[in-house]
SEMIZA-640311 format. One record per residue (C-alpha): residue number from 1; residue in one letter; x, y negated, z negated. Coordinates in steps of 0.5 Angstrom, whole numbers, plus 500, padded with zeros to 3 digits. Last residue first. Layout:
! residues N
(NUM, 'A', (X, Y, Z)),
...
This chain:
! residues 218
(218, 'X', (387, 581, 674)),
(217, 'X', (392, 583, 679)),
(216, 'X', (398, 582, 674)),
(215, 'X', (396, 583, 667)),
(214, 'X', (396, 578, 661)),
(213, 'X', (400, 577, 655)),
(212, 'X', (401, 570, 651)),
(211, 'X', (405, 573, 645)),
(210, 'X', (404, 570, 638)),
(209, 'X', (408, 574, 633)),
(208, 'X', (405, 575, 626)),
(207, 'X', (403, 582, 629)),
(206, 'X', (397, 586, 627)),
(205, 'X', (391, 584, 632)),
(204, 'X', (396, 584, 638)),
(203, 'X', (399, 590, 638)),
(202, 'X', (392, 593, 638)),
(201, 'X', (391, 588, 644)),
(200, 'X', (399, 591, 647)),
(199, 'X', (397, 598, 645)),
(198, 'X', (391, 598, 649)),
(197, 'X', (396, 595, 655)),
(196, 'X', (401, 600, 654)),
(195, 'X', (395, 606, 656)),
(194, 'X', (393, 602, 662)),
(193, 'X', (400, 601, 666)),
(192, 'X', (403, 607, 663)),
(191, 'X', (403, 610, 670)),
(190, 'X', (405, 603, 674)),
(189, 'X', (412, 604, 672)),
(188, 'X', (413, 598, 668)),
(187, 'X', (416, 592, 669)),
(186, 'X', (415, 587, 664)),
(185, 'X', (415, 580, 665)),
(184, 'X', (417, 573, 662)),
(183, 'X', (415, 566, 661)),
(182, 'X', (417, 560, 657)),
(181, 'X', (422, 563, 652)),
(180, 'X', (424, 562, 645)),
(179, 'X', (429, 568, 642)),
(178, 'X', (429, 572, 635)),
(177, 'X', (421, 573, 634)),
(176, 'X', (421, 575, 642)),
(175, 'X', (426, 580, 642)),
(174, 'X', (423, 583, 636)),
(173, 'X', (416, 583, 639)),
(172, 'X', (419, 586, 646)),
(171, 'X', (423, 592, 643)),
(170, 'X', (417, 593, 639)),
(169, 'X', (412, 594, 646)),
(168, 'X', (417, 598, 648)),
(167, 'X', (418, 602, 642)),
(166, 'X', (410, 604, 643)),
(165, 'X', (411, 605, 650)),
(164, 'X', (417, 611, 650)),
(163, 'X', (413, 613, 644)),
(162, 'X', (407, 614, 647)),
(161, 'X', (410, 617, 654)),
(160, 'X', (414, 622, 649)),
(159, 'X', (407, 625, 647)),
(158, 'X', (405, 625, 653)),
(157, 'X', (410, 630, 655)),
(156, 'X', (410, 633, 648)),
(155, 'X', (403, 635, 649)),
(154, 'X', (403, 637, 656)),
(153, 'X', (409, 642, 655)),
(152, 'X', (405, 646, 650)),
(151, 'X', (399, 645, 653)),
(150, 'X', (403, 649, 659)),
(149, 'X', (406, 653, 655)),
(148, 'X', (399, 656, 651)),
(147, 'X', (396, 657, 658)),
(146, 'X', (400, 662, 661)),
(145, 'X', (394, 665, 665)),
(144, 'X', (392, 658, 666)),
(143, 'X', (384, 657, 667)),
(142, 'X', (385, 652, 661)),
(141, 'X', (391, 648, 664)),
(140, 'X', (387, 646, 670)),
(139, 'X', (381, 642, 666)),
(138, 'X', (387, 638, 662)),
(137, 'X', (390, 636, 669)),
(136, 'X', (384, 635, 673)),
(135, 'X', (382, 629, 667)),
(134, 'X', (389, 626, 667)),
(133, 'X', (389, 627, 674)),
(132, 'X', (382, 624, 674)),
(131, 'X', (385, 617, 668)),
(130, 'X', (391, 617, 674)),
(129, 'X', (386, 616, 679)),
(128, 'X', (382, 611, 675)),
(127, 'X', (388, 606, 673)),
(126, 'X', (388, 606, 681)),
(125, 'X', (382, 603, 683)),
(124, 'X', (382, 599, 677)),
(123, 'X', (388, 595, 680)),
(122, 'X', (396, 593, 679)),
(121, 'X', (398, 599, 683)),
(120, 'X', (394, 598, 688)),
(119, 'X', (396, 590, 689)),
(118, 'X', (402, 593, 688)),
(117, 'X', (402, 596, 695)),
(116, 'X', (396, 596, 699)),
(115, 'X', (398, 602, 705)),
(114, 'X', (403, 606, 701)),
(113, 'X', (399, 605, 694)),
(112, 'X', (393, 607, 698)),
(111, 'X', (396, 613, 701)),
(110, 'X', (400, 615, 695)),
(109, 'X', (394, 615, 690)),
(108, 'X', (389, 619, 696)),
(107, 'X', (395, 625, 696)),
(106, 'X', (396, 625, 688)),
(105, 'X', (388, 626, 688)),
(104, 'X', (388, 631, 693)),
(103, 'X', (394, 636, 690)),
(102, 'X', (390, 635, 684)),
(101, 'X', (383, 638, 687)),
(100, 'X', (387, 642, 691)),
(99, 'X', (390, 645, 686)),
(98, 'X', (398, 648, 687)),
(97, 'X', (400, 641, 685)),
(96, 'X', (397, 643, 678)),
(95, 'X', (402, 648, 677)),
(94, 'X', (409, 643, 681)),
(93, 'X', (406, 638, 674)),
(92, 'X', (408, 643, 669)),
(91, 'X', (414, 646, 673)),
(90, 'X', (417, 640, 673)),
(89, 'X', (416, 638, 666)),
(88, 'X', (419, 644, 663)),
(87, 'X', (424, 643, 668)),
(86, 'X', (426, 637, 666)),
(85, 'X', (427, 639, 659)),
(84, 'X', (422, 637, 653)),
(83, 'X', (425, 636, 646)),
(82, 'X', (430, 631, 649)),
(81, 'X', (430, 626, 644)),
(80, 'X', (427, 621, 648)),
(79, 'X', (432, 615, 650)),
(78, 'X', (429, 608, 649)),
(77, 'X', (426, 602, 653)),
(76, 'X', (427, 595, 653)),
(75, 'X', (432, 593, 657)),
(74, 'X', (433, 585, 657)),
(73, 'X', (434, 581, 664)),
(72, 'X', (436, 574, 663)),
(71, 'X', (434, 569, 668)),
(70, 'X', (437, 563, 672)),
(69, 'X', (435, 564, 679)),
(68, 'X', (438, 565, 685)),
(67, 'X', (444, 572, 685)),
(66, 'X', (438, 574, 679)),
(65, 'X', (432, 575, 683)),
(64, 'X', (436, 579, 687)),
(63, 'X', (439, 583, 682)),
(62, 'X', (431, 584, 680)),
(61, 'X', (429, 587, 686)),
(60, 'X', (434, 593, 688)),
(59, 'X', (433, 595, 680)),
(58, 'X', (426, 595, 681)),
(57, 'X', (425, 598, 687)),
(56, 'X', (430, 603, 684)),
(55, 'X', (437, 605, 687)),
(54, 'X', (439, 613, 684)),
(53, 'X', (445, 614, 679)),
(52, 'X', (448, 608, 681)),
(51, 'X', (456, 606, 676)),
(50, 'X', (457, 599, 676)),
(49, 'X', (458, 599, 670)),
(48, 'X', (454, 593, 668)),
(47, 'X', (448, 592, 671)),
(46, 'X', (446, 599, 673)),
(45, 'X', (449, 604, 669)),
(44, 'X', (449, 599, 663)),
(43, 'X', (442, 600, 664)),
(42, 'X', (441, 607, 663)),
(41, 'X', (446, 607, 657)),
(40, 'X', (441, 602, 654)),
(39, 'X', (434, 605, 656)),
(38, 'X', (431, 602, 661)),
(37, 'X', (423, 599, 663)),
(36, 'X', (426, 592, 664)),
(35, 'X', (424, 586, 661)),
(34, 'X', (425, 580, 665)),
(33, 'X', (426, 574, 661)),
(32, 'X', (426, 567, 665)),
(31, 'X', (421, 568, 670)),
(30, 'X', (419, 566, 677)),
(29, 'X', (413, 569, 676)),
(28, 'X', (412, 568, 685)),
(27, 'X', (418, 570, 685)),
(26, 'X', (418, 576, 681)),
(25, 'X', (412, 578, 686)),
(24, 'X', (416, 575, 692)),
(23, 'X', (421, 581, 689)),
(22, 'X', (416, 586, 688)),
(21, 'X', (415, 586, 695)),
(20, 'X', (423, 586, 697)),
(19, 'X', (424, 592, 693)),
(18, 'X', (418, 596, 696)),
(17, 'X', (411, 599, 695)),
(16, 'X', (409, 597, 701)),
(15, 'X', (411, 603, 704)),
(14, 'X', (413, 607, 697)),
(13, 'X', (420, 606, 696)),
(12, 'X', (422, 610, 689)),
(11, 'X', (421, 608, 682)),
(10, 'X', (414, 605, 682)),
(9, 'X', (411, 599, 679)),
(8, 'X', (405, 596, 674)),
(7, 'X', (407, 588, 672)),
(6, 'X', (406, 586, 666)),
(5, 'X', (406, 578, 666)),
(4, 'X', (409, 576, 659)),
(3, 'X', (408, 568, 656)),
(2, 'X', (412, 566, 651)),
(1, 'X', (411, 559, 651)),
């Protein structure tokens, strides 16, 4: 009982990286709860409205397994309170992209993950590459000449990637205080893959609910 599989994704078809991949790893699961990476309205949108903003490997995959199989879908994420607007974030990241250090890693991370798929996604090899980048992005913020905005985008975007992961986590803690299951999976964008999983074991240790978790690929 309770068993969850976190399974690290990509939000866009990527070679391998691909609907119809994800599915025979949802299949292989054969889960009866999927957690979904949606906050409430954006879900609504998907599966209930009808109404397609864009089309997600992970949305693509999980309507397919739900034609064949019996199982309900949960969205567990939040809406941030939008302090930080999109352009802010993308003029952060299209700054590193100009470096060739960073430009390099992102492009040796899109290769493999092109070439291997999830497997690279759920491994080791790329929880480093995005501790690099994190580690390329901090070193490039100090040589900026606007180095005062950039921090402080860079604070409050990865401020907001904390808090999205720690509602995660309760939003599936209350759900599964409330209702049984056998096995679920989280399918979370593969970025948050390291970091969600240190709250989970930290989680773990302060809570009253028993929850088996393990990491697809491990």
């Amino acid at each position: 009982m309770y068993n969850i599989t976190l399974v690290g994704t990509h939000h866009s078809e990527l070679g391998k990286c691909n609907s119809d991949e994800l599915y025979k790893i949802i299949e292989s699961i054969r889960p009866d709860i999927i957690f979904e990476e949606l906050p409430q309205d954006l879900f609504d949108r998907f599966y209930k409205e009808n109404n397609i903003p864009f089309d997600t490997p992970e949305v693509k995959a999980v309507r397919r397994y739900m034609k064949d199989h019996t199982t309900s879908n949960i969205p567990v994420d939040i809406n941030v309170n939008g302090n930080l607007p999109t352009s802010e974030i993308n003029y952060l990241f299209n700054t590193f992209g100009k470096y060739h250090a960073y430009s390099k890693l992102e492009e040796e991370q899109k290769k493999l993950a092109f070439e291997e798929g999830y497997a690279f996604l759920n491994s080791k090899r790329n929880d480093e590459l995005i501790e690099e980048k994190k580690a390329a992005e901090m070193n490039l913020i100090e040589w900026q000449v606007n180095k005062n905005r950039l921090s402080r985008i860079y604070e409050l975007f990865y401020e907001e990637q904390h808090k999205r992961e720690y509602e995660i986590i309760k939003n599936i803690y209350n759900y599964s205080e409330k209702t049984a299951y056998n096995q679920a999976v989280l399918l979370i964008g593969s970025g948050h893959r390291k970091t969600i999983w240190e709250k989970i074991k930290k989680h773990e240790s302060e809570s009253h609910v028993k929850l088996n978790w393990a990491l697809y690929g491990s």
